[in-house]
Structure formats: C-alpha cells, structure tokens
C-alpha positions in Angstrom: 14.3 -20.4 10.0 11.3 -19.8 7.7 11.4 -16.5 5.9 8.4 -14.7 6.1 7.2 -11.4 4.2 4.0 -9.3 4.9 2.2 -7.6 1.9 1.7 -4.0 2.9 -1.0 -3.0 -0.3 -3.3 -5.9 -1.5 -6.7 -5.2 -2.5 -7.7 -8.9 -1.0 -11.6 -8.2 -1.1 -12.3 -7.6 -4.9 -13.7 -9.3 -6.3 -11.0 -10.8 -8.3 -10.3 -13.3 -5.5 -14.1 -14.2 -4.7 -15.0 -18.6 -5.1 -17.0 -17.9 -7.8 -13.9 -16.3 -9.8 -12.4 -19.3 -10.0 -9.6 -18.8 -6.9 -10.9 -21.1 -4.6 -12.3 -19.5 -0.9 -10.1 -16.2 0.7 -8.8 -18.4 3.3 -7.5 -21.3 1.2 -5.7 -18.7 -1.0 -4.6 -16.8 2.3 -3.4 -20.7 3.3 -1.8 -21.1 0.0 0.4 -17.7 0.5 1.1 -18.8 4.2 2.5 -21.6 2.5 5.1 -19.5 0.5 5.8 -17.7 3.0 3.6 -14.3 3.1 2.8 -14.2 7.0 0.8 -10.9 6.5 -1.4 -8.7 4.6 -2.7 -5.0 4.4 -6.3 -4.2 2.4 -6.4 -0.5 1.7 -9.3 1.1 1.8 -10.4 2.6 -1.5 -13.8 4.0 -0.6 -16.6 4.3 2.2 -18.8 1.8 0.5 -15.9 -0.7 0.4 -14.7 0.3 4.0 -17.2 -3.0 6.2 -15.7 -5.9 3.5 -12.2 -4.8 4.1 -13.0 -5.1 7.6 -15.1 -8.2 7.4 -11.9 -9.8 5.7 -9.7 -8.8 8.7 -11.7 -10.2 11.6 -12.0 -13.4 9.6 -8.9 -14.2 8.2 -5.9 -14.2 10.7 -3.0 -12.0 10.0 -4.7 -9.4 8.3 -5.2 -5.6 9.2 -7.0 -3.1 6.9 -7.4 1.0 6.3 -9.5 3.6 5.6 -9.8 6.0 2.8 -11.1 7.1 -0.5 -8.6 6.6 -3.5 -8.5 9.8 -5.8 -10.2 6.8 -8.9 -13.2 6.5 -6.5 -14.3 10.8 -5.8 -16.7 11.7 -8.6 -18.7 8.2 -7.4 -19.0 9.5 -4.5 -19.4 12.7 -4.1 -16.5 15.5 -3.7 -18.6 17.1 -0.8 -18.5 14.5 1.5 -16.3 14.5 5.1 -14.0 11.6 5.7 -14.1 11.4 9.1 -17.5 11.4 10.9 -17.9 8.2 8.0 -13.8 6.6 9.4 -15.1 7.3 13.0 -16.7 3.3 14.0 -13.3 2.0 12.2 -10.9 3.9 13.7 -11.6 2.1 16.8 -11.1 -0.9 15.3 -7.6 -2.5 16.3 -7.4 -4.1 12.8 -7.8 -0.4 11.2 -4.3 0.4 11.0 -3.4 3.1 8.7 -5.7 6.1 6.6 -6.0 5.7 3.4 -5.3 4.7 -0.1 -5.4 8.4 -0.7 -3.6 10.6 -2.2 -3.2 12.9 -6.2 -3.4 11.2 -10.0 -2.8 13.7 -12.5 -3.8 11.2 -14.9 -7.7 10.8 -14.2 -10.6 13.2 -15.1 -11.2 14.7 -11.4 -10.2 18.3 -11.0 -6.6 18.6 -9.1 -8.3 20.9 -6.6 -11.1 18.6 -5.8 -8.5 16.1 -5.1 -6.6 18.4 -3.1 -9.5 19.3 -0.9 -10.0 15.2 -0.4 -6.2 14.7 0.1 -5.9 17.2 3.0 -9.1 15.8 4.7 -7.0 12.6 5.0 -4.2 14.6 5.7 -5.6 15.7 9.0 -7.5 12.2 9.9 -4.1 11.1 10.2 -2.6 14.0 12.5 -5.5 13.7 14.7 -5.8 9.9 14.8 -2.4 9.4 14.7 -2.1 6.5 12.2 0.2 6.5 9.4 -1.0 7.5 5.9 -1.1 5.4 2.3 -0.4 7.6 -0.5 -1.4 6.9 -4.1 0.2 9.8 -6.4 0.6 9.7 -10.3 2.7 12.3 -11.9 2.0 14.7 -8.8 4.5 14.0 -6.8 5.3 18.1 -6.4 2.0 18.9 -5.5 1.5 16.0 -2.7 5.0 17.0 -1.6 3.9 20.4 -0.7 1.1 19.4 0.9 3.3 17.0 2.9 5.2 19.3 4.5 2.3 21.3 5.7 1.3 18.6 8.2 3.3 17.1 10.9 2.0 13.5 10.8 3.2 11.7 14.2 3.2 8.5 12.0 4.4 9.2 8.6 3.5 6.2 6.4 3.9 5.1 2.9 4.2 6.1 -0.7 2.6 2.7 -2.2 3.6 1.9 -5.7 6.5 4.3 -5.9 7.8 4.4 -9.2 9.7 8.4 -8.6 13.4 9.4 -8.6 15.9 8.7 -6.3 15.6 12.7 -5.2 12.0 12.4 -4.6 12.7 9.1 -2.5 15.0 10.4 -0.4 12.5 13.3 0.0 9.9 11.0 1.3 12.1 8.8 3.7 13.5 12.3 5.2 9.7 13.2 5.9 9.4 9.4 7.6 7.1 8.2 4.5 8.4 4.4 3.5 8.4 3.6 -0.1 6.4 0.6 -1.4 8.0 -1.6 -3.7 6.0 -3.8 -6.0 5.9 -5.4 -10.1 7.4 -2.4 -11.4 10.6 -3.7 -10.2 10.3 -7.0 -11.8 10.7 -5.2 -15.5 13.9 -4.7 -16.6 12.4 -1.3 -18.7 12.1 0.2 -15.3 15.8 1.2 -15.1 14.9 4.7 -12.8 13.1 2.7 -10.2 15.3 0.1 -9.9 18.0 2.1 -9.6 16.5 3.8 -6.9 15.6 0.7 -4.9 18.9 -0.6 -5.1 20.3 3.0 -3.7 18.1 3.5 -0.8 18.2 2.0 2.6 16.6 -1.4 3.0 15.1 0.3 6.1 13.1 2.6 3.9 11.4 0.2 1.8 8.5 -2.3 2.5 6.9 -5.0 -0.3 3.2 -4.6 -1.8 1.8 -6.6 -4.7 -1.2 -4.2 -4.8 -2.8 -7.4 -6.3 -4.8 -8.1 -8.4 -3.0 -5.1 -10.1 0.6 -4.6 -11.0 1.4 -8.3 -12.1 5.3 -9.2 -12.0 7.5 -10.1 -15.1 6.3 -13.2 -16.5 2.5 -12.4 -14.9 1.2 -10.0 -17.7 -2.4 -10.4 -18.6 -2.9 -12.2 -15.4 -4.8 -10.8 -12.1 -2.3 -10.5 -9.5 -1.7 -12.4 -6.5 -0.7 -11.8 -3.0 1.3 -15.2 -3.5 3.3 -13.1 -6.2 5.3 -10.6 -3.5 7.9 -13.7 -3.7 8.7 -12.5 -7.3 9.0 -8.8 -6.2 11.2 -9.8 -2.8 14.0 -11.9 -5.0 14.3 -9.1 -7.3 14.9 -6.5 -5.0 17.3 -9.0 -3.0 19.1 -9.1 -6.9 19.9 -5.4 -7.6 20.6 -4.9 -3.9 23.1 -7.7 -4.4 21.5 -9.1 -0.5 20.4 -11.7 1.2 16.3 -12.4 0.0 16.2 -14.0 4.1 17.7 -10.3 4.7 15.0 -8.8 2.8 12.2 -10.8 3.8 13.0 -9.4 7.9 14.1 -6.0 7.2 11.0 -5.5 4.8 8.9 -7.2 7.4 10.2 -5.2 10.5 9.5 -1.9 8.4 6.1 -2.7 7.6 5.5 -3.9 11.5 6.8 -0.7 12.8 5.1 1.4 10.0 1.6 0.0 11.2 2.5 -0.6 14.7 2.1 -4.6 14.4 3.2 -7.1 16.7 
C-alpha cells in the first residue's frame, strides 16, 4: 500500500516556488511530491491581496485546498481598520476554501498587541459564523490567544500551526479541539521541549506542515523549504514515538481530512 501524507501549512504560491526561481513549474514540483508520497496540500492565506493566487493554485493543481486570512506579519501593510469578512465573503463559497486563516498573535513583531487582538477576534468570529476551522499562528502569546479561545465556541476547532509550546499548553489546545501542527522544529535535536511533547500526545492530535519555504528540516538549513521535505518531519516524529512512519503517514492524514472536512 502506498503511504501517503498531506501537508496541512505550505505557502505553495510564493514566490519561492515560481519557474523563474529556478524550481521548475508548480505542477512538476506538485508531481515530484506526489511522487514521494505527499497526496495533499493546504496554502494559508496570509493576506487579502494574496487571497485570488492561493485560490488560482487550488483550482489548477489537483489535490490542493486553500484559506483565508491575514497573518498578524501582514496588518500594518494593510491597514488595522479593515473588516475581514465582507473581503473572505466570494471565497467562502468556494469549496476549495477550507479553513480561516493564518491568523493569530506574535509577541515578537512591531504591531501593537491590541491591534492584533482586534484582528485575531475578527477571525475569531468568521470562523463561528462560517463554521470552518481556524489556523493559528502565535509567538510567545500563547496566554493571550488562549483566553481569547475560550471566549468563542468554534463548531470546528482547527489548528495551532507550527507549535513549538509545552506539553500543558498542548493538552490545552487538543481539550479545546485545536490540532497541533508539527513541522522542522522537530527535526532538531536542540528542540528537546517540543519533541518531548510530540512524542507524549496522542497521534490523533497532531497533523504534519512543512510551512515551506520556511522552517527547513535538519540537514536543510540555508535552504528554501519544500513541500517534498514533510517526509523528513513524518520519520522523525514516527522515531520519538517509537511507531510505525505507515502509522503516521494515515493517522496524520485522517486528522488533517477530518480537520478540513476533506474527502
């Protein structure tokens, strides 16, 4: 049986990846990760702007679904004032649109914690009302977006992407039905916390993300990621789980197909 894994947070459409970088077209690369296995990708969305590529990509390349949001690096470009929703309206009817988000809190960028907060909860409640799961970006914040959390019921949940926290705080996202993505952090044997915490939590918590061309694995540094990489980040996590990698390529799969209501 082929073992196939999907990549839940891959920023496919930057530019990183376009012919003239050096990669070859989107869909030979996407036939060259088909080849090693990844069946299926998610493309955040990172801004408004960014929103019609991402879902340009999609309809073009089989296998691919997208979302809709504006990541907490891209507010001062465009403008704390503006609404989310009446601008995530056309997508959201899109059947390819399949989460809100990357959204989310960084602690570590020069944009006022409250302005991010103000964004954060307009995504918050594009996600009750539309009733699609949510993709959370948070950086030394995870209190804050916690709280915030738990004043929302979303119907979905969704998924911390990148997570990098405590066991504690893991266990505090999986009891409010958030999934933790697991990328190149893991792949580096500095990050004792995180890999800990992988190895400790259910498989049925976690789901894979490259979050390519960022976040290179081990033996990748001072390279652009790849989608091609989540291999590398799915045979570690099979190591400190001391598992199958055929068991984690399904499980992982299966989480992210039920987290974005895939088929």
């Amino acid at each position: 049986m082929k073992i196939e894994f999907f990549d839940s947070h891959c920023h496919f459409d930057f530019e990183d990846f376009n012919p003239e970088a050096g990669a070859g077209t989107r869909l030979a690369q996407w036939q060259e990760c088909n080849a090693r296995g990844v069946a299926g990708l998610l493309v955040p969305g990172v801004e408004p702007a960014q929103w019609s590529a991402a879902k340009a990509l999609a309809a073009d390349i089989p296998k691919l679904v997208y979302s809709v949001g504006l990541h907490p690096w891209w507010i001062k470009s465009n403008g704390a004032s503006e609404a989310i929703a009446p601008q995530a309206a056309d997508f959201l009817s899109d059947s390819r649109c399949v989460a809100i988000g990357e959204c989310g809190l960084d602690a570590k960028i020069d944009c006022s914690m409250s302005v991010q907060l103000a964004i954060f909860e307009q995504h918050l409640q594009l996600a009750a009302e539309s009733s699609k799961p949510l993709i959370i970006h948070v950086r030394s914040a995870h209190n804050e977006l916690l709280r915030c959390l738990k004043r929302y019921k979303l119907p979905k949940g969704g998924v911390v992407h990148g997570f990098s926290g405590s066991l504690q705080q893991a266990q505090d996202y999986w009891a409010m039905g958030f999934y933790l993505g697991i990328g190149g952090t893991i792949t580096y044997e500095r990050a004792k916390k995180t890999r800990h915490t992988v190895a400790a939590m259910p498989l049925e918590a976690l789901v894979l993300e490259t979050d390519a061309p960022d976040m290179p694995p081990f033996g990748f540094q001072g390279q652009a990621n790849h989608p091609r990489n989540l291999i590398c980040v799915a045979q570690v996590l099979a190591e400190l789980r001391n598992e199958p990698l055929e068991l984690i390529a399904a499980q992982t799969s299966l989480n992210s197909q039920k987290l974005f209501g895939l088929k």
